[in-house]
C-alpha positions in Angstrom: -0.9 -21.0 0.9 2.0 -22.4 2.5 2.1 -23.8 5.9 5.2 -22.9 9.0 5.6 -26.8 8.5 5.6 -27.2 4.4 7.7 -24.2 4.1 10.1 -25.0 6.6 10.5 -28.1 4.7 10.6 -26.9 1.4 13.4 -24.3 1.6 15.3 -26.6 4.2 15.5 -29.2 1.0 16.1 -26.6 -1.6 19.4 -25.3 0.6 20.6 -28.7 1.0 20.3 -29.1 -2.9 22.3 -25.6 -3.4 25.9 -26.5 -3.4 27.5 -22.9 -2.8 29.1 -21.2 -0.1 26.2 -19.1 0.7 23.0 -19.4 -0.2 19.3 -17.6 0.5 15.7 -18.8 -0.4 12.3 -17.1 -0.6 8.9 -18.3 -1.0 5.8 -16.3 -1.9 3.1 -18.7 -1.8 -0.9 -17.4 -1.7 -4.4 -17.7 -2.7 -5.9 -15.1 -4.6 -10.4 -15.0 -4.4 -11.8 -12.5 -6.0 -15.6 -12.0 -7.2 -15.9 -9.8 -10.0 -19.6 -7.5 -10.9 -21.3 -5.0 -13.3 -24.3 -3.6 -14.4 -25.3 -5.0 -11.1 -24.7 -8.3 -11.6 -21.8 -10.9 -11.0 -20.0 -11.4 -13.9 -16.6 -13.6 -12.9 -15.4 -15.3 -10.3 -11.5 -16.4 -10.1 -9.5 -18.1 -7.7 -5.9 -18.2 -8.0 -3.3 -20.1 -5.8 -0.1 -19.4 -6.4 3.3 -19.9 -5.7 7.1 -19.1 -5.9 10.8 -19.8 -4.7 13.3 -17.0 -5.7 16.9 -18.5 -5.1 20.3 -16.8 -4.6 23.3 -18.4 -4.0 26.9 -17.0 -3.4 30.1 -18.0 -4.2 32.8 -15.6 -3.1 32.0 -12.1 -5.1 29.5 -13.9 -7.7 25.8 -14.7 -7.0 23.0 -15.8 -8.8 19.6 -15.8 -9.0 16.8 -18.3 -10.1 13.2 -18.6 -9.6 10.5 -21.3 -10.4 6.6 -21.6 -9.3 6.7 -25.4 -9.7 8.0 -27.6 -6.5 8.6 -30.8 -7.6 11.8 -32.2 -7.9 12.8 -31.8 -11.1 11.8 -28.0 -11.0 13.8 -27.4 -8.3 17.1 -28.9 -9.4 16.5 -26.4 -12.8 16.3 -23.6 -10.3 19.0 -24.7 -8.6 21.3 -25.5 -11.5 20.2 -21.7 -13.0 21.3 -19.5 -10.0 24.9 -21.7 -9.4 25.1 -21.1 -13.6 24.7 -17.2 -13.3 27.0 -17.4 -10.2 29.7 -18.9 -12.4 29.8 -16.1 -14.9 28.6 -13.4 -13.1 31.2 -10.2 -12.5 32.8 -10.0 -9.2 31.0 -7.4 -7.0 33.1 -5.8 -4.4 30.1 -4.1 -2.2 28.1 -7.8 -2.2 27.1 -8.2 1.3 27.3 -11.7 3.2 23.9 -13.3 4.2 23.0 -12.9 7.7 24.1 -15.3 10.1 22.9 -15.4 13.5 18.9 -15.9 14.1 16.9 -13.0 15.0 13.8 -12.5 17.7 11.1 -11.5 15.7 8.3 -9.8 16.9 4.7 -11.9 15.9 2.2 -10.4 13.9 -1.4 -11.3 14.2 -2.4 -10.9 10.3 -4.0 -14.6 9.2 -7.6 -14.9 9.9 -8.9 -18.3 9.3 -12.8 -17.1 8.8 -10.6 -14.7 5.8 -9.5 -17.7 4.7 -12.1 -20.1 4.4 -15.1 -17.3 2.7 -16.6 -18.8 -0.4 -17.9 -17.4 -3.7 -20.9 -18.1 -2.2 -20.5 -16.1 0.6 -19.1 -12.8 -1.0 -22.1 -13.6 -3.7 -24.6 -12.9 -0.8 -23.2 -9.9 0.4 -22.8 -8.4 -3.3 -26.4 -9.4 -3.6 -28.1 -7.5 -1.0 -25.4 -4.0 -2.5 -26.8 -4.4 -6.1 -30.4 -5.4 -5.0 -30.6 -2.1 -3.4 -29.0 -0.3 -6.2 -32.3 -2.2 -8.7 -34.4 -0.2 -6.5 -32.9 3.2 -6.8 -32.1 3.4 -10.3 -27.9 2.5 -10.1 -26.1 0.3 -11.6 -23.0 -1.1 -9.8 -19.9 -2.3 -10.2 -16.4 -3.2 -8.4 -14.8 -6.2 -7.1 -15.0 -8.2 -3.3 -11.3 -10.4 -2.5 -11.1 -12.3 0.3 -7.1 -13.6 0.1 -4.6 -15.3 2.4 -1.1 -15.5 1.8 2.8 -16.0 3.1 5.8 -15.1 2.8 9.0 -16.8 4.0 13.2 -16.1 4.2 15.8 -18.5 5.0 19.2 -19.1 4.0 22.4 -22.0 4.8 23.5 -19.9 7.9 20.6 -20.9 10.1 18.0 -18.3 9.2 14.4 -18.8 8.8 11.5 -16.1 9.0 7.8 -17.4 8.3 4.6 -15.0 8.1 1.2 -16.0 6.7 -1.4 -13.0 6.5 -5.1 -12.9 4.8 -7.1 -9.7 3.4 -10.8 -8.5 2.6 -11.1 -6.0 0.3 -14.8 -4.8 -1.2 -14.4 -1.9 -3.6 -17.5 -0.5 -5.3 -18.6 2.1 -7.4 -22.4 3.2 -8.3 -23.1 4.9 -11.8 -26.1 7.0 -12.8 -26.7 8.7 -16.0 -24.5 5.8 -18.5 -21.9 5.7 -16.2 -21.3 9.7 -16.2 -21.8 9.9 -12.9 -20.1 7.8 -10.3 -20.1 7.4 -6.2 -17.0 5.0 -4.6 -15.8 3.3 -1.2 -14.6 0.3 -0.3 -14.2 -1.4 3.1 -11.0 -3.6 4.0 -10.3 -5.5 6.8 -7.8 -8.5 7.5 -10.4 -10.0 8.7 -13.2 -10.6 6.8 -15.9 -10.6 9.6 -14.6 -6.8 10.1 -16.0 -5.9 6.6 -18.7 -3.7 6.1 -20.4 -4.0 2.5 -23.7 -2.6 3.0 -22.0 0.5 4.7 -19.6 0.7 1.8 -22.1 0.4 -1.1 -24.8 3.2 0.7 -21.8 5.4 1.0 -21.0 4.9 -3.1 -24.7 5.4 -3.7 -25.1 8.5 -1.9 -22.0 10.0 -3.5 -23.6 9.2 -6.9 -26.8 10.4 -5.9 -25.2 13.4 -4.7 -23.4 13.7 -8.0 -25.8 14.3 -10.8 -25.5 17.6 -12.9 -21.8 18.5 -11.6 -20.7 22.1 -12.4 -17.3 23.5 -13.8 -15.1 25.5 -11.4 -11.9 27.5 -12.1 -8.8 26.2 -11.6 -6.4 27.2 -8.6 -6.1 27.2 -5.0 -8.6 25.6 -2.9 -9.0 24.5 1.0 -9.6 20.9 0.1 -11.4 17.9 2.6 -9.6 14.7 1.2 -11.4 11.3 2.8 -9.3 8.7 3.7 -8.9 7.0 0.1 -7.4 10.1 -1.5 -4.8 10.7 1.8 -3.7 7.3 1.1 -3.0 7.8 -2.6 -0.6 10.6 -1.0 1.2 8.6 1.4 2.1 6.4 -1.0 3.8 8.7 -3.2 4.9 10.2 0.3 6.7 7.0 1.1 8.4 6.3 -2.5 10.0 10.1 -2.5 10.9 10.9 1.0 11.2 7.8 3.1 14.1 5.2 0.7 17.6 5.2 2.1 19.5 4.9 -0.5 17.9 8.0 -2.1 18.8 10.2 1.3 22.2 8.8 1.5 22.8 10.0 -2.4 21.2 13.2 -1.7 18.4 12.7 -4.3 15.6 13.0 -2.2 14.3 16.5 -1.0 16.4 16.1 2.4 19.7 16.6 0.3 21.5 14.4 3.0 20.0 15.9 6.2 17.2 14.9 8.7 15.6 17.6 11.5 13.9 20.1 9.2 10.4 21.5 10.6 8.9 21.9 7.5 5.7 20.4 8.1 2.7 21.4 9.9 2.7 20.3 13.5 -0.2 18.7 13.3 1.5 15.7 11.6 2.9 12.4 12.1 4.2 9.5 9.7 5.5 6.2 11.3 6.6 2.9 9.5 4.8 0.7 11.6 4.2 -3.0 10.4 3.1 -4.4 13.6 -0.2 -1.8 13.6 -3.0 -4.5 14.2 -4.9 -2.9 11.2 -1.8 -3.5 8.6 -0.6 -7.2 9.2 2.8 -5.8 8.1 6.1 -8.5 7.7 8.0 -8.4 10.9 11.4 -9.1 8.7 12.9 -7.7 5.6 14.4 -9.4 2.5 17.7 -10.0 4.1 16.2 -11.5 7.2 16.9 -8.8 9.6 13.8 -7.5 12.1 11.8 -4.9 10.6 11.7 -1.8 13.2 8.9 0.7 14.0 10.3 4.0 12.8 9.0 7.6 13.2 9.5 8.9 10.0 7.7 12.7 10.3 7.2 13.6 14.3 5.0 16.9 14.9 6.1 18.2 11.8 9.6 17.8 11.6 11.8 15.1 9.4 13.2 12.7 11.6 14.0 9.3 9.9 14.2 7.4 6.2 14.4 3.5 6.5 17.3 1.6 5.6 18.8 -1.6 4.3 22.3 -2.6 5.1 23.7 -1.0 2.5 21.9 2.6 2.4 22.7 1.9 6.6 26.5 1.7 6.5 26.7 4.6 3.8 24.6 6.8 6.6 26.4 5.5 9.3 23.1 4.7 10.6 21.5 1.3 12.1 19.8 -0.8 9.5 16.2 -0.4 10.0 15.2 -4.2 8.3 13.6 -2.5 5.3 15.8 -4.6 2.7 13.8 -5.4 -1.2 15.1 -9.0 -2.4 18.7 -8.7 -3.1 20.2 -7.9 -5.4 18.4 -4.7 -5.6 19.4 -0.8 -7.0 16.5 0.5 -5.6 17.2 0.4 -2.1 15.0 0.3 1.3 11.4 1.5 1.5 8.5 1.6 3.3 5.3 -0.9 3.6 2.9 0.4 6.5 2.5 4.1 6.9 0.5 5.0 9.8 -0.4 8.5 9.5 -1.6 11.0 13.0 -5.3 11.1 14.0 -6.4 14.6 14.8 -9.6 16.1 16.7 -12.5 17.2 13.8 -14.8 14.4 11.8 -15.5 15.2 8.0 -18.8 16.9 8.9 -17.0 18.7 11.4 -14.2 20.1 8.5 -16.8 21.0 6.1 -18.3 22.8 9.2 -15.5 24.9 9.5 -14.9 25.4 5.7 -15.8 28.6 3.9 -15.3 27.9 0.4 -13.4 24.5 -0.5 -13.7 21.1 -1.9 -14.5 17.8 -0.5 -12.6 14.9 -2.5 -13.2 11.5 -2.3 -10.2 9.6 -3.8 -7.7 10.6 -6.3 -7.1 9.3 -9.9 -4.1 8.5 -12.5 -1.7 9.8 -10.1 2.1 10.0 -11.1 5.4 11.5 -9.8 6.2 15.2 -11.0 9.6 16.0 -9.3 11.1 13.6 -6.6 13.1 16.9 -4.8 9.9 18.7 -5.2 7.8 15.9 -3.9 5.3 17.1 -6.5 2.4 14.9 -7.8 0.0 15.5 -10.5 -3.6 13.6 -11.3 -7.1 14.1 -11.0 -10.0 13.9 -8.5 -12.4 10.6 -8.9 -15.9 8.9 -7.8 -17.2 12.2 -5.4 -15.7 15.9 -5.7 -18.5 18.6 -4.0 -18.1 22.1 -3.6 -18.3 23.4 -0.2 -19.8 26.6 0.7 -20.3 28.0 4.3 -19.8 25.4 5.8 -22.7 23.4 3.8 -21.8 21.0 0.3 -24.0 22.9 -2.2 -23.3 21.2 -5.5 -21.1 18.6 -7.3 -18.2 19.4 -9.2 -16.5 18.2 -12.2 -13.4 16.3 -11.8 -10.3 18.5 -11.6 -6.3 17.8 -12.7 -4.0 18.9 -10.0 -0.4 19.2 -10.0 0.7 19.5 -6.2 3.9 19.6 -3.8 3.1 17.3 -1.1 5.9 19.2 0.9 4.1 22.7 0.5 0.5 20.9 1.2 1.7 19.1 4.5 2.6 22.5 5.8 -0.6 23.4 5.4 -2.8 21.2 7.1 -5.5 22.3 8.7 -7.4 19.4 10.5 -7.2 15.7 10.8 -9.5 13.3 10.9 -10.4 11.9 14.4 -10.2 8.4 13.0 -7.9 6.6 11.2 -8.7 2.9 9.7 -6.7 0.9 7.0 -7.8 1.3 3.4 -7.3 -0.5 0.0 -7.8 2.2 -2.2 -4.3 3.5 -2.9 -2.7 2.6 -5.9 -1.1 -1.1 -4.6 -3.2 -2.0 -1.7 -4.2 -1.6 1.9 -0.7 -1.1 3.4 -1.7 2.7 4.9 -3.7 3.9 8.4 -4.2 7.3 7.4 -6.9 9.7 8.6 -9.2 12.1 6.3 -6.9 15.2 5.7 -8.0 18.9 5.3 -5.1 21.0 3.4 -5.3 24.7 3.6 -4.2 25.6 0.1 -4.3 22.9 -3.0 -3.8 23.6 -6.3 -5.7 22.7 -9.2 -4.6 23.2 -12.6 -7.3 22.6 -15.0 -11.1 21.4 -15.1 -12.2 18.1 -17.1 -15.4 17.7 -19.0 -16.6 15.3 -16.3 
């Protein structure tokens, strides 16, 4: 990884080299730790450092863009000589934005930790160790993966600009298997900080789901009060933030707002902020463009209140740009990176307490978009789905496909979890806060045979 100092350096030569009216540089620089095991014991382990400049230079209308993940001289004059190449023959584009100009006040994130940082293989070997000698004893066999990473990110451009933010993650994902591998318990624990990690906690929790698991009955498909843990609400907010929350979308009235903000259509109980300065997330304090990212409230008590924005989806809004800009250029538009979702006043137990007849699901599986207006997801259940029964899990349950509007199950909530930590389980990492969820009414649309 990158230092303030080496990067500062780097792009400050690199902008020097660029001879173009305007011209932007970013670095992605990291390294990547990761032990790998199975069948209870360690099978690989890989370190990875890695590292890349993404150049764009501007020349009137034209721009161009080059990358390259080798910084030595001669590398860099290649980049360089690609983007101002594409600039020359690329077509005039009327809408292309000028870079920014002035220096902003960012606000500093606390999201490196040096004891992250500096964890050896050794040291995630000993951890895994003490999981898989426990699983030996009980009859499991265990597999997942433990990263320990660090990493930075950096803008600048030839007006004066330059943003710098380093950040580190643990992530220990595990899954025990009984019966070949038919049966199967998960968590995981995630921390920015290593020493916040809990393994041992993680793989009891992924034993005692797989324990729990053995000889899992059929139900019917339909409706069903559901308990999702933490894992599975994550795997919703992600979706949640592709299909409600991108500017561009709500200013070309393809998302399900159609253009307007202020509906209550959501259960009181619930709020969804973009917030990368939570001290759990380690979230960029600046966007692709340079500009500040802001905290924005996204769902408040129920009711739509904000998407995110980029300078472009901004000025078609007539609304402030919110510092949400991808790398540039870009068709996508703005998103968000750090949903933090509303604690509640009921622990798990305390749901499956108060549930008649429902399920309690553990994380969700092969999950894919439906209908963007809709909001509608479909997948399955994964690693821990129970039947609950007056208020008392009774028996496992096979693994059941869903198809789902997340609008129609956010109306229904029913509790919320009284905690709320950041995960890794979600499809692209630990970038949610989000607290277990119990929805009223889900719907299930077929069993599997597992």
């Amino acid at each position: 990884m990158l230092t303030r100092e080496e990067s500062q350096a780097l792009t400050e030569k690199v902008l020097k080299l660029a001879d173009a009216e305007q011209v932007e540089a970013i670095l992605f620089s990291s390294s990547t730790n990761s032990t790998r095991f199975s069948s209870n014991v360690i099978t690989q382990n890989v370190g990875l450092t890695n590292q890349t400049l993404r150049l764009r230079v501007i020349n009137g209308k034209r721009q161009g863009v080059a990358s390259v993940n080798q910084f030595d001289d001669e590398s860099i004059k290649r980049c360089v000589q690609s983007a101002l190449a594409v600039a020359r023959v690329a077509a005039e584009d009327e809408k292309l934005l000028p870079l920014l100009d002035k220096q902003p006040e960012y606000e500093p994130v606390n999201a490196w930790h040096e004891s992250t940082a500096r964890f050896t293989p050794a040291d995630r070997a000993a951890q895994i160790g003490k999981v898989l000698g426990d699983y030996d004893k009980r009859g499991l066999e265990g597999a997942g993966i433990f990263d320990t990473d660090e990493g930075a990110i950096v803008y600048a451009n030839n007006k004066g600009v330059f943003a710098y933010k380093a950040g580190s993650k643990a992530e220990f994902s595990v899954s025990a298997f009984l019966e070949n591998g038919n049966v199967e318990g998960w968590a995981e624990s995630f921390a920015l900080d290593v020493n916040n990690t809990d393994t041992w906690a993680a793989g009891q929790t992924a034993a005692e789901k797989a324990e729990k698991g053995v000889k899992p009955q059929a139900i019917e498909p339909g409706e069903y009060p559901v308990i999702f843990e933490p894992s599975a609400v994550a795997e919703m907010m992600l979706f949640w933030g592709w299909l409600t929350a991108n500017g561009l979308a709500f200013a070309e009235k393809r998302s399900f707002h159609r253009g307007e903000l202020g509906q209550a259509i959501l259960d009181k109980k619930l709020t969804i902020t973009e917030n990368p300065y939570h001290p759990e997330l380690g979230g960029t304090p600046f966007d692709m463009e340079g500009f500040p990212t802001q905290k924005v409230t996204l769902v408040e008590n129920g009711t739509i209140k904000a998407v995110v924005h980029d300078r472009r989806s901004a000025a078609l809004c007539g609304q402030q740009n919110t510092g949400h800009a991808s790398m540039q250029p870009n068709a996508g538009g703005a998103g968000p990176g750090s949903l933090v979702v509303s604690t509640g006043n009921q622990t798990i137990d305390e749901m499956i307490a108060n549930t008649q007849r429902g399920l309690l699901v553990t994380k969700l599986h092969y999950t894919n978009v439906v209908n963007q207006q809709e909001v509608s997801i479909t997948g399955m259940t994964r690693a821990g789905t129970f039947m609950i029964e007056n208020g008392k899990i009774t028996h496992p349950v096979k693994n059941m496909r869903f198809t789902q509007s997340l609008l129609t199950a956010f109306a229904n909530i029913d509790a919320l979890g009284k905690d709320a930590h950041a995960g890794g389980g979600a499809l692209f990492g630990g970038n949610f806060v989000v607290p277990a969820m119990k929805i009223g009414k889900w719907r299930f649309s077929s069993p599997t045979g597992f």
